[in-house]
N, C-alpha and C positions, 0 to 999 in steps of 0.2 A: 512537604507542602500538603496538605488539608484538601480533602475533596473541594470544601467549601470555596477556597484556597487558587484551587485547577481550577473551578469553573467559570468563575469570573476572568478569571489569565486567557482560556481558552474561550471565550467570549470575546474578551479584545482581539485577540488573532483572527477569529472568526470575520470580525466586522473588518480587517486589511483585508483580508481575501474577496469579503464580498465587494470591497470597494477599488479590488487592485487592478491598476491598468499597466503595471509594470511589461508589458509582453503586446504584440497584436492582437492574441487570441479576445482580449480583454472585449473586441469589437465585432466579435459573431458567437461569442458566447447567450446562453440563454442566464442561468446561472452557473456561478464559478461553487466550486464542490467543495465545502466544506467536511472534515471530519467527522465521522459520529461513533459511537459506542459510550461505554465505560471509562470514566477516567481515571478510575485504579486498577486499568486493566494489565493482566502481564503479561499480553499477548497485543504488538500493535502489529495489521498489517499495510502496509505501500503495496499499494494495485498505481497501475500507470497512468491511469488518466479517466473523467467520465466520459461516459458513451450517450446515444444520443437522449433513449430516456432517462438517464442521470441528469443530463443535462437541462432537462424541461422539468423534471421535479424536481430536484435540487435535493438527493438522496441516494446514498451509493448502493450499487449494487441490485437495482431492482430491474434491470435489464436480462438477458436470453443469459449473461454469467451469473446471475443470482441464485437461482435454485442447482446451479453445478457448484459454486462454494456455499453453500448449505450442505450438499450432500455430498463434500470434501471434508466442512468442518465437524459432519456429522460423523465420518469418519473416525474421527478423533476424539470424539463424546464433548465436542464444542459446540456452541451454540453463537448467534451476534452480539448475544447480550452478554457475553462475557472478554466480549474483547474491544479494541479501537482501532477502524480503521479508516484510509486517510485514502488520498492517491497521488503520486509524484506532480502529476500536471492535475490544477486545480478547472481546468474547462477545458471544452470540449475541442478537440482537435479534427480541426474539418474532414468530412470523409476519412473518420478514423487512420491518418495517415501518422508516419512516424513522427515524434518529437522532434523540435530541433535542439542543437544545444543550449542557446540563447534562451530559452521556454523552460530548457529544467532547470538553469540557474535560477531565471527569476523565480520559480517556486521552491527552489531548494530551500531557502532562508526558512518559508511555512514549515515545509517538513521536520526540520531541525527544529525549530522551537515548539512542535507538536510531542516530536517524542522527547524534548526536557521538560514541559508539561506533565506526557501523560506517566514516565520514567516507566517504561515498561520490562518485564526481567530479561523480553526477546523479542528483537524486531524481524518481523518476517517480507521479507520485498519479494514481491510476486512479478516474476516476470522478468526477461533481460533485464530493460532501462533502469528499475526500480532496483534490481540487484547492484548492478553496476554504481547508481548513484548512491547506494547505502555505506557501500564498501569504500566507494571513495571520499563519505564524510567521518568515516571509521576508521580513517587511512588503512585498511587491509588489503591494497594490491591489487583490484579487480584485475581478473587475466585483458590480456591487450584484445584478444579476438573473441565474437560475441558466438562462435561455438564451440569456445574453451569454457563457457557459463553453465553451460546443461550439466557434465558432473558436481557444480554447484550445489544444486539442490536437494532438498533434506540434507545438509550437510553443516554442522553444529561449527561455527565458526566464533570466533570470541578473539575483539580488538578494540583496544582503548576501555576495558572494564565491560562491553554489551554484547552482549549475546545476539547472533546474526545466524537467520536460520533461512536460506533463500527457497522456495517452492515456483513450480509451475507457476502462472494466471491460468484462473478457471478458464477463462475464453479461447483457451489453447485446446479444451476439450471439444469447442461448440465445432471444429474443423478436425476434430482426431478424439473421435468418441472411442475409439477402441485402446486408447492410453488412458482410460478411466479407473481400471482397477489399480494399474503399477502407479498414475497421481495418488491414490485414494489411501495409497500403500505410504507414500511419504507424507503425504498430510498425517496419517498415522503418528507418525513419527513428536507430531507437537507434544502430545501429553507427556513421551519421554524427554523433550526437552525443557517443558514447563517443569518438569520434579528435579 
């Protein structure tokens, strides 16, 4: 598929999500969060959901997590503009509370047609929920308990022909700064699995 190709494809996708009431959330949302980066990127990542200034600009990541995955992907000698990233729930989840499962279904469908759009060599789900739902459109077995996940990460996983690399969410730093260098250390890890 043709840059030119992706862009218009992910433009229509774009305007389901801005228009999507599939879910409650649909009803206290400010905007719903579309994708952004590169479309021939070969790095996409799934973060969980936006937060609240996500949610009033309509832009991921420029919230207290955005200058921690900068200087995660800096880590890596990555920058934004080389990659595409998305997030499992496209709005905003009241008082940052958990997903429920009825909310990642109905975005699941986006996510999936994002990454046969963007065909990235390695998708990277940040964070439990995002991991979990990666592996389970990947049919790769997510373990049953959510702290069988943590040796998940940086961990080079490959089902159904894609390449599945799960890492921390930066926002795991904003409450456990001192796990900065060992994240900093598996973000590390992308450039060896980008080659």
């Amino acid at each position: 598929m043709s840059t030119d190709t992706k862009g218009k494809t992910i433009d229509r996708l774009n305007e389901e999500i801005r228009t999507c009431a599939r879910c409650r959330l649909a009803a206290t949302r400010t905007h719903p969060l579309c994708g952004e980066g590169t479309l021939d990127a070969r790095l996409l990542l799934v973060a969980l959901s936006p937060g609240t200034k996500e949610d009033m600009s309509g832009r991921m990541f420029i919230g207290p997590s955005g200058p921690v995955l900068d200087r995660l992907l800096g880590a890596a000698d990555l920058t934004r503009d080389l990659i595409y990233m998305t997030n499992l729930i496209k709005c905003l989840l009241p008082k940052n509370r958990r997903p429920k499962m009825a909310e990642i279904e109905a975005c699941r469908p986006f996510v999936e047609r994002e990454i046969a759009i963007v065909r990235p060599r390695v998708v990277v789900p940040l964070g439990y929920y995002a991991t979990r739902t990666i592996l389970t459109i990947y049919n790769a077995d997510p373990p049953p308990a959510r702290e069988d996940f943590r040796p998940l990460y940086a961990t080079r996983i490959v089902s159904n022909g894609q390449v599945i690399f799960p890492l921390p969410h930066p926002s795991f730093l904003l409450y456990s700064p001192s796990h900065e260098p060992e994240t900093a250390e598996m973000y590390k890890k992308l450039a060896t699995v980008l080659d």
